[in-house]
Backbone as XML, in Angstrom:
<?xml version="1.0"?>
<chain id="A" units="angstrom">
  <residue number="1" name="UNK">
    <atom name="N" x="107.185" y="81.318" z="86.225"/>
    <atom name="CA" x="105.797" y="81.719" z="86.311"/>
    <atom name="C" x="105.700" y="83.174" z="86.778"/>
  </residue>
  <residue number="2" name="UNK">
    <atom name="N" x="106.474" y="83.420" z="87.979"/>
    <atom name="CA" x="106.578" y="84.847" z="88.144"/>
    <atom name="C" x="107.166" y="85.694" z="87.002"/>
  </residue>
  <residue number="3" name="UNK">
    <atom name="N" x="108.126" y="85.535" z="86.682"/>
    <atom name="CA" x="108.057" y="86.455" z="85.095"/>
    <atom name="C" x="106.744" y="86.591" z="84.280"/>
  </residue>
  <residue number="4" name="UNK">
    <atom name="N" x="106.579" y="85.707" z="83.861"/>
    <atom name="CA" x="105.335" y="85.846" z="83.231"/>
    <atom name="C" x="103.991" y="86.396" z="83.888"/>
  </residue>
  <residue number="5" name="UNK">
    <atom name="N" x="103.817" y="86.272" z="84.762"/>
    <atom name="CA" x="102.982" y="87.259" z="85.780"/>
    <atom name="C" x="103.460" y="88.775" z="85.452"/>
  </residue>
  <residue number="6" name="UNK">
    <atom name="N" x="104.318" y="88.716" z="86.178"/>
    <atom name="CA" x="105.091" y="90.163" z="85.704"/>
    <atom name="C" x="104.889" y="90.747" z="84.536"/>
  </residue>
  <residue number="7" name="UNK">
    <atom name="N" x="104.761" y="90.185" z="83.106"/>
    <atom name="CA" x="105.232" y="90.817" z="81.866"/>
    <atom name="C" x="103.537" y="90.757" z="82.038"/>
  </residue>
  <residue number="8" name="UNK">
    <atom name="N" x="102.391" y="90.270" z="82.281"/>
    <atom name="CA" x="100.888" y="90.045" z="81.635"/>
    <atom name="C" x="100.427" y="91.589" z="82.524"/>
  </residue>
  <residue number="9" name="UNK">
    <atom name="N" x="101.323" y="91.884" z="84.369"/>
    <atom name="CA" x="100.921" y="92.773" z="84.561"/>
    <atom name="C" x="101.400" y="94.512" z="84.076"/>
  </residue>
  <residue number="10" name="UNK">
    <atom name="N" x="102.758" y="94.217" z="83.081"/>
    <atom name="CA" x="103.028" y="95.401" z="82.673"/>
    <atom name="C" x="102.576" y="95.530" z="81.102"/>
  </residue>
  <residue number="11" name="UNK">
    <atom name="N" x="102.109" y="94.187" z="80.900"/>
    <atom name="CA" x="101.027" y="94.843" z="79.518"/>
    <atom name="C" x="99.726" y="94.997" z="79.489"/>
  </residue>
  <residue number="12" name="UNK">
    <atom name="N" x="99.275" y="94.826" z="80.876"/>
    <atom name="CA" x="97.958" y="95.684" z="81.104"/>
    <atom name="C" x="97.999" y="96.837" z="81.413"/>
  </residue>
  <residue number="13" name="UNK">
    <atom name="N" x="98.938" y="97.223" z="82.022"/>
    <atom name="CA" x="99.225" y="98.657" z="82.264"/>
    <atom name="C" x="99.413" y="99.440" z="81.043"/>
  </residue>
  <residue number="14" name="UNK">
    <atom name="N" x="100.191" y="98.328" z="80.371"/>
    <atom name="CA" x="100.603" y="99.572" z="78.699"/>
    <atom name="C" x="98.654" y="100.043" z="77.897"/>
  </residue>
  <residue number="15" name="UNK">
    <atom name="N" x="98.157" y="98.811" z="78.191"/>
    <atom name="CA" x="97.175" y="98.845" z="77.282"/>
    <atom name="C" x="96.145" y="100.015" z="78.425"/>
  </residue>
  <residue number="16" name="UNK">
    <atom name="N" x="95.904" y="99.642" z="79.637"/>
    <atom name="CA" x="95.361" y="100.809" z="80.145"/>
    <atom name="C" x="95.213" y="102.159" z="79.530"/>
  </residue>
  <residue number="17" name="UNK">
    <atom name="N" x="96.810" y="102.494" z="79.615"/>
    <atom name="CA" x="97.574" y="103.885" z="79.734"/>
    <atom name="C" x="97.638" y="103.673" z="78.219"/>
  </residue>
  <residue number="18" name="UNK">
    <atom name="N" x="97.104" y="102.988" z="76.994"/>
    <atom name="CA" x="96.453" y="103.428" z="75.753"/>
    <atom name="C" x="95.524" y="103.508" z="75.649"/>
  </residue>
  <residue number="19" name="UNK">
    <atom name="N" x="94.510" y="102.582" z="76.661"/>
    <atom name="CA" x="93.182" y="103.224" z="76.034"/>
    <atom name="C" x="92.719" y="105.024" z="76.908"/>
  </residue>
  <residue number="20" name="UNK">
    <atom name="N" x="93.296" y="104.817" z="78.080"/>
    <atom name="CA" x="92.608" y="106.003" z="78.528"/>
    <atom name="C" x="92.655" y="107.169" z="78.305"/>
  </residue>
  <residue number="21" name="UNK">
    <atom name="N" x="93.591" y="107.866" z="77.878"/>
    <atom name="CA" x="94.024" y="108.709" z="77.134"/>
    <atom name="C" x="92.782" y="109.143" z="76.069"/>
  </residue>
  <residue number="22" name="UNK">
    <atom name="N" x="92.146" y="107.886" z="74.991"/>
    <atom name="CA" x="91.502" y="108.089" z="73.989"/>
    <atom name="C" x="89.826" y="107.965" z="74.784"/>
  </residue>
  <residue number="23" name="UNK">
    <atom name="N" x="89.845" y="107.194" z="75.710"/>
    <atom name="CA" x="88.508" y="107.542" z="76.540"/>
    <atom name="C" x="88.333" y="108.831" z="76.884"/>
  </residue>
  <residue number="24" name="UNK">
    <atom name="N" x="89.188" y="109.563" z="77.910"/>
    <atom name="CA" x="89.143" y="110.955" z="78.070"/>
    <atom name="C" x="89.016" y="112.251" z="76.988"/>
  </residue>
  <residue number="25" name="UNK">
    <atom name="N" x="89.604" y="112.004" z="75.858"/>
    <atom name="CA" x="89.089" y="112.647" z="75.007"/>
    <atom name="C" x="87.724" y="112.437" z="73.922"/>
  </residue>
  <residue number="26" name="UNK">
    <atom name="N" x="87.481" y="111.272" z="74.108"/>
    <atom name="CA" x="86.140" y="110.994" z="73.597"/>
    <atom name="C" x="85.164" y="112.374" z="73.540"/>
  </residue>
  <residue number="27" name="UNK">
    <atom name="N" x="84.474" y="112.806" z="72.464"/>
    <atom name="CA" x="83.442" y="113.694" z="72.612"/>
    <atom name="C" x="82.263" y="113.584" z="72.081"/>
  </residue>
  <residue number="28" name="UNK">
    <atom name="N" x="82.553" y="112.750" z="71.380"/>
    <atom name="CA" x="81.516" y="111.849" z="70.305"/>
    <atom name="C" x="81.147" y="109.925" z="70.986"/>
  </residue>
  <residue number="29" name="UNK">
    <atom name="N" x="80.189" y="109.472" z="70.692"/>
    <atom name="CA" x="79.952" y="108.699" z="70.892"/>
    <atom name="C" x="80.381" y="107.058" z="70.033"/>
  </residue>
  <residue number="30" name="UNK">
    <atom name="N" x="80.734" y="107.554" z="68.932"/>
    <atom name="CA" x="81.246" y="106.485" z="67.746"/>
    <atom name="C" x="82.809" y="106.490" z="68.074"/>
  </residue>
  <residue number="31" name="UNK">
    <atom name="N" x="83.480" y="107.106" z="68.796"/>
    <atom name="CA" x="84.998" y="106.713" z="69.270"/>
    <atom name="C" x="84.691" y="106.040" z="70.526"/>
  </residue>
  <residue number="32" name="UNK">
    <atom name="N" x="83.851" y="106.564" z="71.279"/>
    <atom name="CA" x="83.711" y="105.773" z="72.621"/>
    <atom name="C" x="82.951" y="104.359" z="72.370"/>
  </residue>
  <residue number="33" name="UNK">
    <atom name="N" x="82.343" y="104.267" z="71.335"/>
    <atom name="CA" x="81.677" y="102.631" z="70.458"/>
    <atom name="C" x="83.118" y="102.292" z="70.013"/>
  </residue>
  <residue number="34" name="UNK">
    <atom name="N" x="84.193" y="102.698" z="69.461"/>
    <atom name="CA" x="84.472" y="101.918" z="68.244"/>
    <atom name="C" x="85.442" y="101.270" z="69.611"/>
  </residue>
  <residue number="35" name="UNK">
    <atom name="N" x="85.877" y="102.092" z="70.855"/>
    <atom name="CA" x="86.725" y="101.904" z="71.963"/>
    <atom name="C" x="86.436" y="100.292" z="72.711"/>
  </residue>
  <residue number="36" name="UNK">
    <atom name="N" x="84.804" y="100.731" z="73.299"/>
    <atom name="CA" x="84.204" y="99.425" z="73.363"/>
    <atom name="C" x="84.518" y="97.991" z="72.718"/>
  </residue>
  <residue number="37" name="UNK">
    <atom name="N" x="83.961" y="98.528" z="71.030"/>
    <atom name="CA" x="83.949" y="97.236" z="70.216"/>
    <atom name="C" x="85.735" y="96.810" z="70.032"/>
  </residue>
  <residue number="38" name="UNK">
    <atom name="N" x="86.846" y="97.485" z="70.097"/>
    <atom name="CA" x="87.864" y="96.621" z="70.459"/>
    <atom name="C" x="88.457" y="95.832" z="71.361"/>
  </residue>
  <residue number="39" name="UNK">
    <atom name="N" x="88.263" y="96.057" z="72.534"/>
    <atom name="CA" x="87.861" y="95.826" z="73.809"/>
    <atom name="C" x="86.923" y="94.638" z="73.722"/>
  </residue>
  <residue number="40" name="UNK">
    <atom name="N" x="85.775" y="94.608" z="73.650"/>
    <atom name="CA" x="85.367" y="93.245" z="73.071"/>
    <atom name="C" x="85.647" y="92.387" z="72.554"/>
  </residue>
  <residue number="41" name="UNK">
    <atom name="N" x="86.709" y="92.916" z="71.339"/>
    <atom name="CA" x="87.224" y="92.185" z="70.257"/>
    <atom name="C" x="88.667" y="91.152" z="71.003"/>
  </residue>
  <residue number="42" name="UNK">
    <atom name="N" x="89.100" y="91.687" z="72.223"/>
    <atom name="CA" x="90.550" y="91.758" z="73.036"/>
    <atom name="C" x="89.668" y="90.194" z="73.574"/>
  </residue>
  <residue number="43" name="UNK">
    <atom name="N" x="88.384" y="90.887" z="74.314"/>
    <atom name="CA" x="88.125" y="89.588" z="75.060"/>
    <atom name="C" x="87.770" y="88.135" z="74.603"/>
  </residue>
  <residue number="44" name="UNK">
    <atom name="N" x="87.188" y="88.426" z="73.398"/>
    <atom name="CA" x="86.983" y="86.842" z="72.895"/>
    <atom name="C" x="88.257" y="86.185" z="72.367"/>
  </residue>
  <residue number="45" name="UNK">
    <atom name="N" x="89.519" y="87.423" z="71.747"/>
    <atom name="CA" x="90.856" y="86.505" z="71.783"/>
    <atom name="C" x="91.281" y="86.077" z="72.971"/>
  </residue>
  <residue number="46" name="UNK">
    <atom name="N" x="91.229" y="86.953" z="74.053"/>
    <atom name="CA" x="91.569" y="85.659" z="75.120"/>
    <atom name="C" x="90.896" y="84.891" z="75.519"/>
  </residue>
  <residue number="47" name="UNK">
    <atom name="N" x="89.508" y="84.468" z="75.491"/>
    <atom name="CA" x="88.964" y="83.068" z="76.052"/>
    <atom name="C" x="89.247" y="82.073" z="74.597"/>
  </residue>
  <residue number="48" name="UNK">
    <atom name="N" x="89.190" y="83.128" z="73.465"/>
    <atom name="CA" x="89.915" y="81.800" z="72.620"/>
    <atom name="C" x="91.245" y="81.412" z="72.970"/>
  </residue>
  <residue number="49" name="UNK">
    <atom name="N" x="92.189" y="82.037" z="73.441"/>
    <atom name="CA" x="93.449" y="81.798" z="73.712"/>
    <atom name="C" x="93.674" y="80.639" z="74.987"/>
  </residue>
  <residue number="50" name="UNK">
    <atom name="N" x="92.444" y="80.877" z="75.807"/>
    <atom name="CA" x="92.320" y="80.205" z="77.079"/>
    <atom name="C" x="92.039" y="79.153" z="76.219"/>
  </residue>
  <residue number="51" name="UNK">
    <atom name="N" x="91.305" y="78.482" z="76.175"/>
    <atom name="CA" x="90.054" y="77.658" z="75.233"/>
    <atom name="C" x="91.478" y="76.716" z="75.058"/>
  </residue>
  <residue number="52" name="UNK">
    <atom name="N" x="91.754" y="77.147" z="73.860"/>
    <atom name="CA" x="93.340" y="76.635" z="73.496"/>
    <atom name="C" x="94.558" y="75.516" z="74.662"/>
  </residue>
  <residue number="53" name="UNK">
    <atom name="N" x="94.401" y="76.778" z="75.136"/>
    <atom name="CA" x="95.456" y="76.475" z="76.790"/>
    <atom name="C" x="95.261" y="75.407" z="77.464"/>
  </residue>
  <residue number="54" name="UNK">
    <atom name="N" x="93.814" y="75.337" z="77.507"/>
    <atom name="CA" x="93.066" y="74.308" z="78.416"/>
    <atom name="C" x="92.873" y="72.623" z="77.778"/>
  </residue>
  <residue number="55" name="UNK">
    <atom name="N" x="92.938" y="72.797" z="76.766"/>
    <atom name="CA" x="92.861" y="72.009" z="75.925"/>
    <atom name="C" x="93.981" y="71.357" z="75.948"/>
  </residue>
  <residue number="56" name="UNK">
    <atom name="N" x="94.994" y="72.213" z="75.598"/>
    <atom name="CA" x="96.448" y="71.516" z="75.551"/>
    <atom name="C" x="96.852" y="70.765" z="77.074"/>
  </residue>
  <residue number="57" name="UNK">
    <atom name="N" x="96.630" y="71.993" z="77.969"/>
    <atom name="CA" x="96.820" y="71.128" z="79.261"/>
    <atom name="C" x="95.843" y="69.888" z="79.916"/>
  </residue>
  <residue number="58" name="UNK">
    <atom name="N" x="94.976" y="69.728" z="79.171"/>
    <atom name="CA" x="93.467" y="68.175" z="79.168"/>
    <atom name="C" x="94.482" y="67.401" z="78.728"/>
  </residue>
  <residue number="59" name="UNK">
    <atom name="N" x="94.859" y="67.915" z="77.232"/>
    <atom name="CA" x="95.868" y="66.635" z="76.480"/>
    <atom name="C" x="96.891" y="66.317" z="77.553"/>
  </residue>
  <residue number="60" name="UNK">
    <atom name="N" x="97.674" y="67.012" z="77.760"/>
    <atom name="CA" x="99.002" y="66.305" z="78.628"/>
    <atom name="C" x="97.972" y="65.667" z="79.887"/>
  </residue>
  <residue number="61" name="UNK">
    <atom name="N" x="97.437" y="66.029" z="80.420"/>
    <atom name="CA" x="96.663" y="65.397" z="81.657"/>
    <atom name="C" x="96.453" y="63.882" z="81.083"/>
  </residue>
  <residue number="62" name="UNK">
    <atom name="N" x="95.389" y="63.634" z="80.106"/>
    <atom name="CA" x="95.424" y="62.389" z="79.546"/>
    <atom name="C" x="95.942" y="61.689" z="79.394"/>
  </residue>
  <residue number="63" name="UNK">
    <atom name="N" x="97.317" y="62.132" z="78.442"/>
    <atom name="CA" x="98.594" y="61.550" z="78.095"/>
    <atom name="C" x="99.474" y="61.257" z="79.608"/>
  </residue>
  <residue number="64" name="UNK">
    <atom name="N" x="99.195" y="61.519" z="80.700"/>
    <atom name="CA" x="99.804" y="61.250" z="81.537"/>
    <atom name="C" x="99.297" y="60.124" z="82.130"/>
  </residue>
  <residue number="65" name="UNK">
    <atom name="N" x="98.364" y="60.037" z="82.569"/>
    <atom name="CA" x="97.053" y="59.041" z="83.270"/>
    <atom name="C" x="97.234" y="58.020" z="82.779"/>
  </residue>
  <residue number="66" name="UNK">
    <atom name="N" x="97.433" y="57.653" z="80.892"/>
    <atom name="CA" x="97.355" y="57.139" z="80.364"/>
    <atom name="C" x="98.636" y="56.184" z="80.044"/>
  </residue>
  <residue number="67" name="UNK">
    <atom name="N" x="99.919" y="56.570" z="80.140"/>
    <atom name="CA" x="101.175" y="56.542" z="80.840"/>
    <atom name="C" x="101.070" y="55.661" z="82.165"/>
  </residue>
  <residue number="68" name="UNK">
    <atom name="N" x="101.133" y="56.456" z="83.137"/>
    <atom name="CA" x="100.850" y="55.779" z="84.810"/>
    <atom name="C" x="99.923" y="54.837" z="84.819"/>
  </residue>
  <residue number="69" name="UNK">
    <atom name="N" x="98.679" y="54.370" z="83.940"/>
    <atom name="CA" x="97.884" y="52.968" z="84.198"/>
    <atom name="C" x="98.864" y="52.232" z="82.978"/>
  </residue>
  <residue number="70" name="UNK">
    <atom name="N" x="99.247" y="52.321" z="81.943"/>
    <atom name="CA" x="100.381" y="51.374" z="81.063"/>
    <atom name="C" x="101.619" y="51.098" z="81.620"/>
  </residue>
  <residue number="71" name="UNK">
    <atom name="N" x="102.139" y="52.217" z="83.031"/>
    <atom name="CA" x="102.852" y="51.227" z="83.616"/>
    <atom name="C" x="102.865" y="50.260" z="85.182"/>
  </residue>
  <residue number="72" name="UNK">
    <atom name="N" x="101.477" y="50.634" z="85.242"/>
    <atom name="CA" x="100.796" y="49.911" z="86.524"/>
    <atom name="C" x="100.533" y="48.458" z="86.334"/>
  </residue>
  <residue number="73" name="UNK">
    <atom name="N" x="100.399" y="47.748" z="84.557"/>
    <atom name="CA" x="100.087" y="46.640" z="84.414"/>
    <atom name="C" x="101.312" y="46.157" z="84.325"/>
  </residue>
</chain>
């Protein structure tokens, strides 16, 4: 789990240290939109990604419960 912590916090850093670069030079307003609208685009893949996650981990939850009362009888 700590690895993976690790790698989610050095690819926020990568993605930071890409977008800011193109924020700071922004001079126009349709790069600083189009910056936004990917960024947006980032966030609904991860609550779909979550969405997903959560789901899968409901299933095993179930499948477990469901297990432990089939061998309670």
């Amino acid at each position: 789990m700590k690895k993976l912590k690790d790698k989610m916090y050095k690819g926020m850093a990568v993605a930071t240290m890409a977008v800011l670069p193109a924020v700071a030079m922004a001079e126009d307003s349709s790069l600083l939109g189009t910056i936004k609208t990917e960024i947006s685009g980032y966030k609904v893949e991860l609550l779909a990604l979550g969405s997903i996650i959560l789901g899968i981990s409901i299933a095993f939850a179930v499948i477990r419960i469901g297990k432990r009362g089939a061998n309670s009888v």
